[in-house]
N, CA and C atoms as a LAMMPS dump frame, in Angstrom:
ITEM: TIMESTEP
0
ITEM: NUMBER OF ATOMS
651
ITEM: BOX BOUNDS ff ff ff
-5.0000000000000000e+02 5.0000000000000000e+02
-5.0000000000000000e+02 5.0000000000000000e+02
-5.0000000000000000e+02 5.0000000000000000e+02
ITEM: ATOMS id mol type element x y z
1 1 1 N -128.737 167.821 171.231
2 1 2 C -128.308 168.435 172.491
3 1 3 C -128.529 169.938 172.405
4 2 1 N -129.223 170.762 173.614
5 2 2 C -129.223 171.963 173.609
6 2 3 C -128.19 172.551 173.793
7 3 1 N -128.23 173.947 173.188
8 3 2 C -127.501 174.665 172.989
9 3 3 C -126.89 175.042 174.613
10 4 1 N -125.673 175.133 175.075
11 4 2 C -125.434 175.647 176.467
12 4 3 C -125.339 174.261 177.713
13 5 1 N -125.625 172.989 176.91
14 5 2 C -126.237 172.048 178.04
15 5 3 C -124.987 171.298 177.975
16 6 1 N -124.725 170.356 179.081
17 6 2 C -123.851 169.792 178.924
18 6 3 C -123.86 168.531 178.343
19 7 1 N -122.837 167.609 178.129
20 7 2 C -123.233 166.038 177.469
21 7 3 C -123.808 165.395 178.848
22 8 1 N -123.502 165.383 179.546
23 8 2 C -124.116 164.996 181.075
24 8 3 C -125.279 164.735 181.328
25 9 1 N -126.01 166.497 180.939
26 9 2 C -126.87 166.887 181.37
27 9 3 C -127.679 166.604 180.698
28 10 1 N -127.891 166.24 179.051
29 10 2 C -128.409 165.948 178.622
30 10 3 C -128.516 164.417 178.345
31 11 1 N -127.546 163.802 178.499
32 11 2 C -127.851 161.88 178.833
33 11 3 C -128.619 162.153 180.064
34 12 1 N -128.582 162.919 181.437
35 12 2 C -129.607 162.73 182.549
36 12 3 C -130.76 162.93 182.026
37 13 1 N -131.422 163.767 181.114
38 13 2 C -132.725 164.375 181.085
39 13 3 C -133.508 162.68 180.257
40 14 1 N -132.516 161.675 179.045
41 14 2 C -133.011 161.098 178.381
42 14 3 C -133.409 160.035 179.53
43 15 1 N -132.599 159.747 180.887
44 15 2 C -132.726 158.627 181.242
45 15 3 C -133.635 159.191 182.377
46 16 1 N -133.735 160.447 182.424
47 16 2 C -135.013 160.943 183.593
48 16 3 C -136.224 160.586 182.529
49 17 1 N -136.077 160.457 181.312
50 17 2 C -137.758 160.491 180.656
51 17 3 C -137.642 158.765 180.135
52 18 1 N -136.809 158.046 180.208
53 18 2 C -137.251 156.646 180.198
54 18 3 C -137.569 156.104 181.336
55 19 1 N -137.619 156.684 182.308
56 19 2 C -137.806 156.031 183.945
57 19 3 C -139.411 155.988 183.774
58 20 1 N -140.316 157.021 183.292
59 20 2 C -141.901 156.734 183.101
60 20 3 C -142.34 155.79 182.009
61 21 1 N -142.408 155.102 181.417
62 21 2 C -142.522 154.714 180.356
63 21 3 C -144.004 154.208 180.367
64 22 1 N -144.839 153.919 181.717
65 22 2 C -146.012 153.266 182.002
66 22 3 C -145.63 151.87 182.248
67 23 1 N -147.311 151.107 182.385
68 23 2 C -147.123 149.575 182.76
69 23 3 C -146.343 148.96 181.116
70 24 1 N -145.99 147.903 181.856
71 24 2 C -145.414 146.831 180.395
72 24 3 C -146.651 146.631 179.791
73 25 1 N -147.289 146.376 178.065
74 25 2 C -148.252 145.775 177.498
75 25 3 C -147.657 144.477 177.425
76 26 1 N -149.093 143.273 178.091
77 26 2 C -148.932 142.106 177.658
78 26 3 C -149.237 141.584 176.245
79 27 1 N -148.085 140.835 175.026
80 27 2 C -148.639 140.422 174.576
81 27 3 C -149.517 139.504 174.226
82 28 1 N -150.218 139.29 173.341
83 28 2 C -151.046 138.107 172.451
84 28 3 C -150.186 136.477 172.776
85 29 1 N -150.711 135.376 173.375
86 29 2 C -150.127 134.521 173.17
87 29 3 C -150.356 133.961 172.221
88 30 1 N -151.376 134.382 171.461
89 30 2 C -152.13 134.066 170.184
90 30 3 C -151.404 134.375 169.446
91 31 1 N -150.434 134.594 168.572
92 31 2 C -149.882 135.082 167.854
93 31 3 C -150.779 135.193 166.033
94 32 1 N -151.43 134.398 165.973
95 32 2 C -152.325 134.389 165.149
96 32 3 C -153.312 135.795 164.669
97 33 1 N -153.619 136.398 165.901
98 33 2 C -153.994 137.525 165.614
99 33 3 C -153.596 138.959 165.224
100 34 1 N -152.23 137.874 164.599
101 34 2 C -151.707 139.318 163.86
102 34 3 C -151.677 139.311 162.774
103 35 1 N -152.485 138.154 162.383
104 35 2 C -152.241 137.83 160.666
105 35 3 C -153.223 138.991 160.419
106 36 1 N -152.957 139.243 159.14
107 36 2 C -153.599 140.147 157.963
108 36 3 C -154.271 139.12 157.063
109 37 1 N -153.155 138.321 156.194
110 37 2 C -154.069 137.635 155.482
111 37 3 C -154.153 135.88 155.883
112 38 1 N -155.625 135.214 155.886
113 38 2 C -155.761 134.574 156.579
114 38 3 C -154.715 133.089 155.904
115 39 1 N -154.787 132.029 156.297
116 39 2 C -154.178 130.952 155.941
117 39 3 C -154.721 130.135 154.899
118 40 1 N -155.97 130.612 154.868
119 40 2 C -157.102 129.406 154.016
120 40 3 C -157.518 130.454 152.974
121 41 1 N -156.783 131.197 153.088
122 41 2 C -157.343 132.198 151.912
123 41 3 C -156.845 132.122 149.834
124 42 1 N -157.395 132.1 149.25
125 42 2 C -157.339 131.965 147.704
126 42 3 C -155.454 133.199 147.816
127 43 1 N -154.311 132.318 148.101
128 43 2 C -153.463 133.214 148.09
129 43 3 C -153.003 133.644 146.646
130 44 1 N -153.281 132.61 145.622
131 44 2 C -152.497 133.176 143.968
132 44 3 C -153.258 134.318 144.265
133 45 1 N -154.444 134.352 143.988
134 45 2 C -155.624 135.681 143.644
135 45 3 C -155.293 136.986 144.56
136 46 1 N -155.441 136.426 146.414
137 46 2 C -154.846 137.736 146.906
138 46 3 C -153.322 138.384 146.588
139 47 1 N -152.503 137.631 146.372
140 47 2 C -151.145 137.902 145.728
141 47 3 C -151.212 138.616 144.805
142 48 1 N -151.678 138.392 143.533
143 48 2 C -151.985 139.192 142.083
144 48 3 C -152.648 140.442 142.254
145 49 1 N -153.372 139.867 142.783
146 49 2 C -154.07 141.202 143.583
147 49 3 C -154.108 142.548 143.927
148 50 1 N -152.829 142.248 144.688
149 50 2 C -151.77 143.265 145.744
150 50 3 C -150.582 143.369 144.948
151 51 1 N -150.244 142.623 144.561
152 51 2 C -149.805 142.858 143.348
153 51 3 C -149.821 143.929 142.29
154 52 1 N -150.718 144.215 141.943
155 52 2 C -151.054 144.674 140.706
156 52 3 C -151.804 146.323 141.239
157 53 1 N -152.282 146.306 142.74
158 53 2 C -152.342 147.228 143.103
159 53 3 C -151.207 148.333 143.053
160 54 1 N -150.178 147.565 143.577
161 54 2 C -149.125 148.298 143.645
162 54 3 C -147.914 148.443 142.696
163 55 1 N -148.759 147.923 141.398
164 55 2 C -148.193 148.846 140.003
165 55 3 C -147.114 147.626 139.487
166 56 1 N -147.245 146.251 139.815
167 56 2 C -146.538 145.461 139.337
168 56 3 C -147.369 144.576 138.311
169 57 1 N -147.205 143.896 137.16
170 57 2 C -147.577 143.445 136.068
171 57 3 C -148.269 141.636 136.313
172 58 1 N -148.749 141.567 137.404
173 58 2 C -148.78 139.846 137.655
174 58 3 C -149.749 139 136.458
175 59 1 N -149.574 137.746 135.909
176 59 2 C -150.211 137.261 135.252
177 59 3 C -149.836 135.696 135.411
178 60 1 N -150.768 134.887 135.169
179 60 2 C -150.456 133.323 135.411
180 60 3 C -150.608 132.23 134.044
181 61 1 N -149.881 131.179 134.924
182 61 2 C -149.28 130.479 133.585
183 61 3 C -149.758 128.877 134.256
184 62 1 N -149.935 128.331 133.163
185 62 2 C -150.95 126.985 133.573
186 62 3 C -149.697 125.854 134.004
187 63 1 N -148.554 126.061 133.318
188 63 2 C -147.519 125.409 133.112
189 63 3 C -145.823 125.641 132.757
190 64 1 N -145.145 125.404 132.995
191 64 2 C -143.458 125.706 132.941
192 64 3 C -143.427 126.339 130.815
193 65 1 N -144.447 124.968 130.24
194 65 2 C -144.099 125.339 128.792
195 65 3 C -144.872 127.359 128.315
196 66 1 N -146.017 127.109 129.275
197 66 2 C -146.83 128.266 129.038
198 66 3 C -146.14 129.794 129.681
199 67 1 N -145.512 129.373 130.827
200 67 2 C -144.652 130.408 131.219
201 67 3 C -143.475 130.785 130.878
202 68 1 N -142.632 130.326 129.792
203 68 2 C -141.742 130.593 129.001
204 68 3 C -142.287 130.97 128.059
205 69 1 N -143.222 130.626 127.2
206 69 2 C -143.901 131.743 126.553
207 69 3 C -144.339 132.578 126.305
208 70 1 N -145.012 133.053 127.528
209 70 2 C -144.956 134.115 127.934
210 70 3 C -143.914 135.018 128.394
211 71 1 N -142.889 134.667 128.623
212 71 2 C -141.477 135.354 129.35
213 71 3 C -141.139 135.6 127.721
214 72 1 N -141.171 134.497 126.672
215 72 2 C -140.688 135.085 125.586
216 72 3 C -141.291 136.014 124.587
217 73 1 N -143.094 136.185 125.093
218 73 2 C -143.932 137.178 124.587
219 73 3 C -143.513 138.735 125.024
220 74 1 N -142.946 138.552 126.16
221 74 2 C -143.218 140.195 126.728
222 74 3 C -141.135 140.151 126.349
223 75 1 N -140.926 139.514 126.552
224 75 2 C -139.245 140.491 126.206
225 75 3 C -139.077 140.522 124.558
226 76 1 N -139.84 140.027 123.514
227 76 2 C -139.966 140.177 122.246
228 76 3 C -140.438 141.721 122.298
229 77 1 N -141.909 141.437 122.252
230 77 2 C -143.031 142.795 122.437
231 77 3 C -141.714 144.106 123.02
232 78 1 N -141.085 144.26 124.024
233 78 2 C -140.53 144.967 124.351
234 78 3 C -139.161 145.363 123.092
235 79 1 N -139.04 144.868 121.92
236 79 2 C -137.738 144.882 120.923
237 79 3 C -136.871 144.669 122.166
238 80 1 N -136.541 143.991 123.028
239 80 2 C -135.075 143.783 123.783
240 80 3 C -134.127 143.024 123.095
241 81 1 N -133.216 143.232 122.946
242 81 2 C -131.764 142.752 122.803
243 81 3 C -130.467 141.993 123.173
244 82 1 N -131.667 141.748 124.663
245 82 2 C -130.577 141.319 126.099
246 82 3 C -131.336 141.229 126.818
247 83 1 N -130.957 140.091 127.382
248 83 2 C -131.393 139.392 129.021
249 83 3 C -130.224 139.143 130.112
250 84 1 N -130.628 139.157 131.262
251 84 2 C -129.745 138.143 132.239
252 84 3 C -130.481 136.905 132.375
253 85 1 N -130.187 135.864 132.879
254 85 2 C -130.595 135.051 133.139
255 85 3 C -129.491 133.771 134.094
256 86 1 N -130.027 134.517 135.187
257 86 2 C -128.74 133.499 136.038
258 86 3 C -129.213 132.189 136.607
259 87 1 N -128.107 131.739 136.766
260 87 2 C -128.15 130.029 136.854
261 87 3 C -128.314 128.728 138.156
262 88 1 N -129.985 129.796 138.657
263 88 2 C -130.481 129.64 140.071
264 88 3 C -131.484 128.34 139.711
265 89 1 N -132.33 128.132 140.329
266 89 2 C -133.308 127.628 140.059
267 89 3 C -134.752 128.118 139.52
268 90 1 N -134.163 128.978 138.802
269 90 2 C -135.553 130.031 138.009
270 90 3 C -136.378 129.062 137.165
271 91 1 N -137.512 128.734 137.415
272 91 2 C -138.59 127.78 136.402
273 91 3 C -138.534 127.935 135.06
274 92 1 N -138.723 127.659 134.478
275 92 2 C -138.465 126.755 133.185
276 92 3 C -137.329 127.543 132.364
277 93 1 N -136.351 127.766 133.294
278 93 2 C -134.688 128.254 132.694
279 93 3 C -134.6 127.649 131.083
280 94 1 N -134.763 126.368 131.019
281 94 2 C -134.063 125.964 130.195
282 94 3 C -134.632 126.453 128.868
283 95 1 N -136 126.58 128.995
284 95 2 C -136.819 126.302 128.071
285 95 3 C -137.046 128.267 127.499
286 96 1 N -136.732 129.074 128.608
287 96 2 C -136.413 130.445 128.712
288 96 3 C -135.507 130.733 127.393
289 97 1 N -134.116 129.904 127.692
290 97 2 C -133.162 130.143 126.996
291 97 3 C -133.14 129.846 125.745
292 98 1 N -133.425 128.579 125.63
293 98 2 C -133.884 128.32 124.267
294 98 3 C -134.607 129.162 123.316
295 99 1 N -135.663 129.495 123.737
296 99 2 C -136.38 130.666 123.194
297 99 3 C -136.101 131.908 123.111
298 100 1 N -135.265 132.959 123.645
299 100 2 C -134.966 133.69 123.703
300 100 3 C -133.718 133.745 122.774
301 101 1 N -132.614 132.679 122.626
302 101 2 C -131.805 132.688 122.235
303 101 3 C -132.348 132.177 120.677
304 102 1 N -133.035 131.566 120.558
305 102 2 C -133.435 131.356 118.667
306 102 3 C -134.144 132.378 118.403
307 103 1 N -134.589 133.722 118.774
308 103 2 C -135.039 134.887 118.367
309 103 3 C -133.547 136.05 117.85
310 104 1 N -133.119 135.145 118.782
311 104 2 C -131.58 135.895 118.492
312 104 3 C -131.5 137.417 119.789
313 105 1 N -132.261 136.87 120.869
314 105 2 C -131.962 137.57 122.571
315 105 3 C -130.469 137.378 123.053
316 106 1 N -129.748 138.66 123.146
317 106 2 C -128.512 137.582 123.967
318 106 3 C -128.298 137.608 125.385
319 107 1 N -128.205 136.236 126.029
320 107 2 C -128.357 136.016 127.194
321 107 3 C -126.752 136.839 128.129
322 108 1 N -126.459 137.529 128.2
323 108 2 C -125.487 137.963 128.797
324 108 3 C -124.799 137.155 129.831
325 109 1 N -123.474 137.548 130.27
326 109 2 C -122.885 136.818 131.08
327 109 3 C -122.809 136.711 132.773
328 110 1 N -123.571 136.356 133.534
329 110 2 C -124.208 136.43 135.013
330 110 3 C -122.845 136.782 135.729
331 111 1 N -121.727 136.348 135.529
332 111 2 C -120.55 136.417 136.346
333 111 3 C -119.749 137.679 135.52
334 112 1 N -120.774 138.593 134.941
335 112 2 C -119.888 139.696 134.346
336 112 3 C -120.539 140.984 135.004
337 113 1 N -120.084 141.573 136.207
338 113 2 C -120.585 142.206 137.193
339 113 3 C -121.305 143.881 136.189
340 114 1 N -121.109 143.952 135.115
341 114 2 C -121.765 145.046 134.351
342 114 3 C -122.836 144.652 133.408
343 115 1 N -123.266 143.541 133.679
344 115 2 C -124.222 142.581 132.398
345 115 3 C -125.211 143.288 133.043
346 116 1 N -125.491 142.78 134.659
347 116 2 C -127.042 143.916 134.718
348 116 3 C -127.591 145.334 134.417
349 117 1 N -126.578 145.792 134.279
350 117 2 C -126.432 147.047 134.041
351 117 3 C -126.769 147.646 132.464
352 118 1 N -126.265 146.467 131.84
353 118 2 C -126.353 146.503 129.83
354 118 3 C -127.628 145.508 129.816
355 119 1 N -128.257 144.918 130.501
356 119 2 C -128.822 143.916 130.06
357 119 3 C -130.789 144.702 129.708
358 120 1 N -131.165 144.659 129.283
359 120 2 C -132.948 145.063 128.84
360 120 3 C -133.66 144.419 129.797
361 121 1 N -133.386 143.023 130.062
362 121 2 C -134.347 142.269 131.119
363 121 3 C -133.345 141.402 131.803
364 122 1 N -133.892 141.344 133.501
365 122 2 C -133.591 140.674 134.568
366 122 3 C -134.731 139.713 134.645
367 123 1 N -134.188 138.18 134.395
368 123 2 C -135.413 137.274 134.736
369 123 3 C -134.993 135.822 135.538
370 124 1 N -135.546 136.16 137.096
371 124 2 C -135.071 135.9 138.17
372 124 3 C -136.311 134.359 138.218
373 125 1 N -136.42 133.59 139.841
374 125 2 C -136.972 132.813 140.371
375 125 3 C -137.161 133.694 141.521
376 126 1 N -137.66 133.25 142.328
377 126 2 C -138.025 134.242 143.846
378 126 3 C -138.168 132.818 144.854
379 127 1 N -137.409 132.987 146.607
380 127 2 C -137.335 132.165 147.265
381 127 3 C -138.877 131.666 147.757
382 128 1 N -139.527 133.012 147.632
383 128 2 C -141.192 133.17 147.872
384 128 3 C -142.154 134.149 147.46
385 129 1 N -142.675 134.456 148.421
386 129 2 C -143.928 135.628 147.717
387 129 3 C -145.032 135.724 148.351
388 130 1 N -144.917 137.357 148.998
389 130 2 C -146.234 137.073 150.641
390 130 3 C -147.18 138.068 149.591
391 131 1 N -148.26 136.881 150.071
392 131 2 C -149.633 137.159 149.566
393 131 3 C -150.132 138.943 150.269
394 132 1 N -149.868 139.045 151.067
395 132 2 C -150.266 140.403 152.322
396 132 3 C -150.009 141.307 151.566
397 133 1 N -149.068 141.243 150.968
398 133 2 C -148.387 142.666 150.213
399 133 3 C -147.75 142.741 148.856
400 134 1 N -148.21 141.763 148.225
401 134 2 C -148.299 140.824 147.184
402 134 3 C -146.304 141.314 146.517
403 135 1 N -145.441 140.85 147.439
404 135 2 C -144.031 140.943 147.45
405 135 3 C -143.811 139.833 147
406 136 1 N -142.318 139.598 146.355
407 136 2 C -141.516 138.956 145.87
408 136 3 C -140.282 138.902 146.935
409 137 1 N -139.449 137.779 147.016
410 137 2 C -138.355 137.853 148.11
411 137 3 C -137.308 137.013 147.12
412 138 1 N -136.241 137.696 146.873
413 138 2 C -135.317 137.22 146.238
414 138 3 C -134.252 136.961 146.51
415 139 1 N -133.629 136.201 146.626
416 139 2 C -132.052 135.809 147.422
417 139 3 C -130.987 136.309 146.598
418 140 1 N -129.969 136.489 147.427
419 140 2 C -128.455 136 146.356
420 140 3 C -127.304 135.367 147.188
421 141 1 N -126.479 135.451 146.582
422 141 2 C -125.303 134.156 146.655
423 141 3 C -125.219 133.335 146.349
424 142 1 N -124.07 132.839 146.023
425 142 2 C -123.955 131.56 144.885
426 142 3 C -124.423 132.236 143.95
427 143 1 N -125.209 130.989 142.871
428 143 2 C -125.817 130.977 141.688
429 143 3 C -126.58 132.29 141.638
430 144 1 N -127.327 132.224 142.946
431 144 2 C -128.064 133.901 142.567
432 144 3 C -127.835 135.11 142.704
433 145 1 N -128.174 135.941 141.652
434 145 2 C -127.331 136.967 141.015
435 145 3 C -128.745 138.151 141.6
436 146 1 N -128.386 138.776 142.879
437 146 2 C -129.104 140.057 143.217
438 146 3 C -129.102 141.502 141.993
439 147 1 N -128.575 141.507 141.064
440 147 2 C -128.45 142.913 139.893
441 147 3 C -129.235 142.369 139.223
442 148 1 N -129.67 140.982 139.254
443 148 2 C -130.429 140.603 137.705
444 148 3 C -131.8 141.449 138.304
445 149 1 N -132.326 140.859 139.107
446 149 2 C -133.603 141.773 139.895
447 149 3 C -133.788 143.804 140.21
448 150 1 N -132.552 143.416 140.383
449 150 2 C -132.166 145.271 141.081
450 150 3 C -132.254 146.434 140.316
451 151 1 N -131.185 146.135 139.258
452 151 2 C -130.137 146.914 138.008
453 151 3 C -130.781 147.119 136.844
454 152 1 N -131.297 145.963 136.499
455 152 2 C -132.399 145.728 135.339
456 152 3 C -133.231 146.973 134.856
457 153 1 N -133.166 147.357 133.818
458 153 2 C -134.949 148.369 133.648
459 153 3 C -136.061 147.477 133.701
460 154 1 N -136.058 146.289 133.654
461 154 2 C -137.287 145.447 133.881
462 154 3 C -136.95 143.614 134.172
463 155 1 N -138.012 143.487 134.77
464 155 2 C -137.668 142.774 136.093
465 155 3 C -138.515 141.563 135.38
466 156 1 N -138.173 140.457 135.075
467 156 2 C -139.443 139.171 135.096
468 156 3 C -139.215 138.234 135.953
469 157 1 N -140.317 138.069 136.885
470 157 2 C -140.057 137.073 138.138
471 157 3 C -141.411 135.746 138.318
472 158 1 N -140.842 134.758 138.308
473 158 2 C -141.233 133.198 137.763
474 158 3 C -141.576 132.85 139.604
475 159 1 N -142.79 132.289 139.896
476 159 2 C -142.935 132.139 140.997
477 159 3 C -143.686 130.825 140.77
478 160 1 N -143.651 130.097 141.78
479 160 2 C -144.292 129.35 141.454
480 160 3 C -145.879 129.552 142.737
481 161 1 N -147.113 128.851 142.167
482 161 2 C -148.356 128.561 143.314
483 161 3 C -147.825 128.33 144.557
484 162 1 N -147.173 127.096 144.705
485 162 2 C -146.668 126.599 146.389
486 162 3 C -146.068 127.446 146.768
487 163 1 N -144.953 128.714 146.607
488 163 2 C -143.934 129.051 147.139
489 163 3 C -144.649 130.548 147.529
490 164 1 N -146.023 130.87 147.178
491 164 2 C -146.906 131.867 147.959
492 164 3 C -147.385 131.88 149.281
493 165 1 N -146.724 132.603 150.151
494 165 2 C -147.038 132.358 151.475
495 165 3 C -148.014 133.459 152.246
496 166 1 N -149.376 133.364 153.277
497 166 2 C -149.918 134.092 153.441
498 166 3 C -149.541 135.672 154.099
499 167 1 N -148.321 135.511 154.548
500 167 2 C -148.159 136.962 154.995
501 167 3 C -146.754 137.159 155.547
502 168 1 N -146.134 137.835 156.528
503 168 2 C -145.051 138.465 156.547
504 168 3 C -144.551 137.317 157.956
505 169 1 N -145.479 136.849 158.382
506 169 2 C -145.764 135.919 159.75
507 169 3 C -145.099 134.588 158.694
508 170 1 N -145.928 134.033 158.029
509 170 2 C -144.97 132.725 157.441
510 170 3 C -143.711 133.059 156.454
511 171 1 N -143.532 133.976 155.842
512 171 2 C -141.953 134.192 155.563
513 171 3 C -141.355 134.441 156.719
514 172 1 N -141.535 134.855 157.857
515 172 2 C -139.874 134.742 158.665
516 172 3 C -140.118 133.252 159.212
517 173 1 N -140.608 132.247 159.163
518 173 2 C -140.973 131.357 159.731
519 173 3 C -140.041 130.229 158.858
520 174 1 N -140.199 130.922 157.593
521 174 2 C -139.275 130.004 156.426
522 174 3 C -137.857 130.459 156.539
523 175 1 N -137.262 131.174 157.447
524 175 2 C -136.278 131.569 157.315
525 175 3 C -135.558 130.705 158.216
526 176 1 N -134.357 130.256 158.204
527 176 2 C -133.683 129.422 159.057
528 176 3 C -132.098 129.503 159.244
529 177 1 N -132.062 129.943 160.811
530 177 2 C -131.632 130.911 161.23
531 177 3 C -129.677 130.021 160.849
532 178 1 N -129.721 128.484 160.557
533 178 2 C -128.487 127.741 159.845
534 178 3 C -128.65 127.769 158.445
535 179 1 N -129.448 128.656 157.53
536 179 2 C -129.469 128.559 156.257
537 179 3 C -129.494 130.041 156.134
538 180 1 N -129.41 131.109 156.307
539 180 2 C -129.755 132.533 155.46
540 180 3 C -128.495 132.805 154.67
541 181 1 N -129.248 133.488 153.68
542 181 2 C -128.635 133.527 152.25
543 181 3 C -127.648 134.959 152.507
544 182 1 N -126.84 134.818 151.508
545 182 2 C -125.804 136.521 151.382
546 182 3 C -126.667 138.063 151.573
547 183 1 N -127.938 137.445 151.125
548 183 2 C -128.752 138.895 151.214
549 183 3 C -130.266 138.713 150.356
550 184 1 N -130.759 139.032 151.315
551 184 2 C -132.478 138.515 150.93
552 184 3 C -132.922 139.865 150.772
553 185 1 N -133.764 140.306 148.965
554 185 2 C -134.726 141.435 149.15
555 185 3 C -135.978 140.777 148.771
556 186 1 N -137.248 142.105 149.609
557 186 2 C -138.55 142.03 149.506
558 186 3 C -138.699 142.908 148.087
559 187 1 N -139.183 143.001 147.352
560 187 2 C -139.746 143.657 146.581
561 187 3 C -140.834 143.484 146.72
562 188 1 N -141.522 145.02 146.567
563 188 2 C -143.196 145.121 146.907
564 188 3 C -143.471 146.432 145.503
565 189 1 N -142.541 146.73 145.026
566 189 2 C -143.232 147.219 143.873
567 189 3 C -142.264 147.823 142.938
568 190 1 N -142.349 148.809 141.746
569 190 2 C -141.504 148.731 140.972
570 190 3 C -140.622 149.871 141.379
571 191 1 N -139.327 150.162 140.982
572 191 2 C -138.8 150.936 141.98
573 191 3 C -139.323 152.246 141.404
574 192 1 N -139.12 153.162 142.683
575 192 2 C -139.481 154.747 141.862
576 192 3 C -138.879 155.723 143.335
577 193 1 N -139.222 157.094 143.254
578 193 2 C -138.273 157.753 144.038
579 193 3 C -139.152 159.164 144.117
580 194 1 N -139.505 159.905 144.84
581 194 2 C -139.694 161.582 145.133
582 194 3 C -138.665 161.945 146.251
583 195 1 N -137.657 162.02 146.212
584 195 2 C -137.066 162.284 147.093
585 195 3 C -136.291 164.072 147.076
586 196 1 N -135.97 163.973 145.283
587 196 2 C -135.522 165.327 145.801
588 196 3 C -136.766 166.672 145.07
589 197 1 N -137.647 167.03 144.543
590 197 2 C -138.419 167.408 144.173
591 197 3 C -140.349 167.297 144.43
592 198 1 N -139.66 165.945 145.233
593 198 2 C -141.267 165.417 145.664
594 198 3 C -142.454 165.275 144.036
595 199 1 N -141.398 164.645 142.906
596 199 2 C -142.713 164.542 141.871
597 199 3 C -142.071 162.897 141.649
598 200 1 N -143.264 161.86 141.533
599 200 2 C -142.876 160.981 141.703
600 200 3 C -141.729 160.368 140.138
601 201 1 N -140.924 159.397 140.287
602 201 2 C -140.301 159.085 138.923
603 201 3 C -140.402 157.752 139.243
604 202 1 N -140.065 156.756 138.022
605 202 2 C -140.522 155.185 138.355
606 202 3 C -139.142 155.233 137.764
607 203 1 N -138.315 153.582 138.127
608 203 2 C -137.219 153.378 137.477
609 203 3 C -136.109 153.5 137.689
610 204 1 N -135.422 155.167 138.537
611 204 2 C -134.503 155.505 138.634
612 204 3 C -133.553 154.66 139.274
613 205 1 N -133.684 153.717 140.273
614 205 2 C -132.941 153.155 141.096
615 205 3 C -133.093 151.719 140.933
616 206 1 N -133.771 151.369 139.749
617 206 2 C -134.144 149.559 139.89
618 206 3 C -135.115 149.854 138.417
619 207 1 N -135.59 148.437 138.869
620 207 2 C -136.397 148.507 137.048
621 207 3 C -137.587 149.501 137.433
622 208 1 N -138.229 149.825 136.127
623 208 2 C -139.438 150.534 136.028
624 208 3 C -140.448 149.477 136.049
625 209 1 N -140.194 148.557 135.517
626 209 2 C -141.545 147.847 135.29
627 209 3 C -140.906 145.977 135.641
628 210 1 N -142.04 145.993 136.903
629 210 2 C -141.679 144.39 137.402
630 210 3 C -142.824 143.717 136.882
631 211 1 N -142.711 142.392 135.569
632 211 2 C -143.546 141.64 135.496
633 211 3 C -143.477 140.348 136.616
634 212 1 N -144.719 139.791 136.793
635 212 2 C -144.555 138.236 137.4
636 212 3 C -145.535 137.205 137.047
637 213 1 N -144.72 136.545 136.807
638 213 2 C -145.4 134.994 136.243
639 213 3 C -146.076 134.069 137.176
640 214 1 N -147.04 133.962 137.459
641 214 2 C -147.181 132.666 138.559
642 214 3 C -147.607 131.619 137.714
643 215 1 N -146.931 130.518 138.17
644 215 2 C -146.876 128.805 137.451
645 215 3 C -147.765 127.938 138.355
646 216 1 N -149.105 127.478 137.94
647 216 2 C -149.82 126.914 138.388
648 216 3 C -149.374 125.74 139.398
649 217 1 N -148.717 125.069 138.204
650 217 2 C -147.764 123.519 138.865
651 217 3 C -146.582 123.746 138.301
């Protein structure tokens, strides 16, 4: 509001400049033509892809046994000490734990609201994963634990082939409007921040480094 003007006078001026707005644009009944990435398209590959463009670690796994091996290659390699590992439907959980825990990893306690916080690695399942922007979408409530993903300095996320969807158009499509969860995030890359200095930092607010697994079958 200007200086001298009244509250009046200045709600008149906003609703004198929405009165022009021009003709209405018709949209597309096509709705199709708003896709980015197409439907028939190689989505693991464009996923990883975009992925990896945008500074996240993607790599694939032939199988549940091969992708716990790998989950237990990179949190070794890293000397970690600690995991979360909450008690969602994250792919090959079981076989996670096992391994991690005969290295002598300790799996921390999911219902101990400071575990993400102490824990070295967050290693989640994801509800999906849009190929467009090669994102991860992670739920919580209930069983799933939003800090294991968030809080973490590093992030391992188990996806499976099917649950890759081509773009931002078929995730809200999967959403159902008698099922949404306590709180759904997109992750599209690893966290980082220029906000007060404008020099970029990775990490500060979430993990530094998001790996992801994709599981063939």
């Amino acid at each position: 509001m200007m200086r001298g003007q009244t509250q009046e006078a200045f709600f008149a001026r906003i609703q004198d400049s929405l009165k022009d707005r021009g003709a209405p644009v018709e949209l597309p009944s096509d709705l199709e033509v708003a896709r980015v990435a197409p439907t028939d398209a190689d989505l693991v590959t464009l996923f990883m892809d975009r992925a990896k463009q945008v500074g996240m670690r993607p790599a694939q796994a032939a199988d549940d046994q091969a992708a716990a091996a790998m989950v237990f290659d990179i949190v070794t390699a890293a000397g970690a000490g600690s995991a979360i590992l909450p008690e969602d439907d994250v792919p090959a959980r079981a076989l996670i734990a096992d391994a991690l825990k005969a290295k002598g990893v300790r799996l921390l306690d999911v219902n101990d609201r400071d575990a993400a916080f102490d824990a070295d690695f967050g290693i989640t399942g994801v509800s999906c994963a849009i190929a467009e922007t090669g994102s991860l979408c992670v739920d919580s409530g209930g069983a799933h634990r939003r800090l294991a993903s968030l809080a973490v300095p590093n992030h391992i996320a188990l996806v499976r082939a099917d649950q890759i969807v081509p773009d931002l158009l078929d995730f809200a499509a999967r959403i159902s409007p008698d099922d949404i969860p306590a709180n759904m995030t997109l992750i599209s890359a690893p966290s980082k921040t220029a906000d007060i200095e404008m020099i970029l930092v990775e990490g500060v607010h979430g993990p530094k480094v998001v790996y992801i697994i994709v599981i063939a079958s």
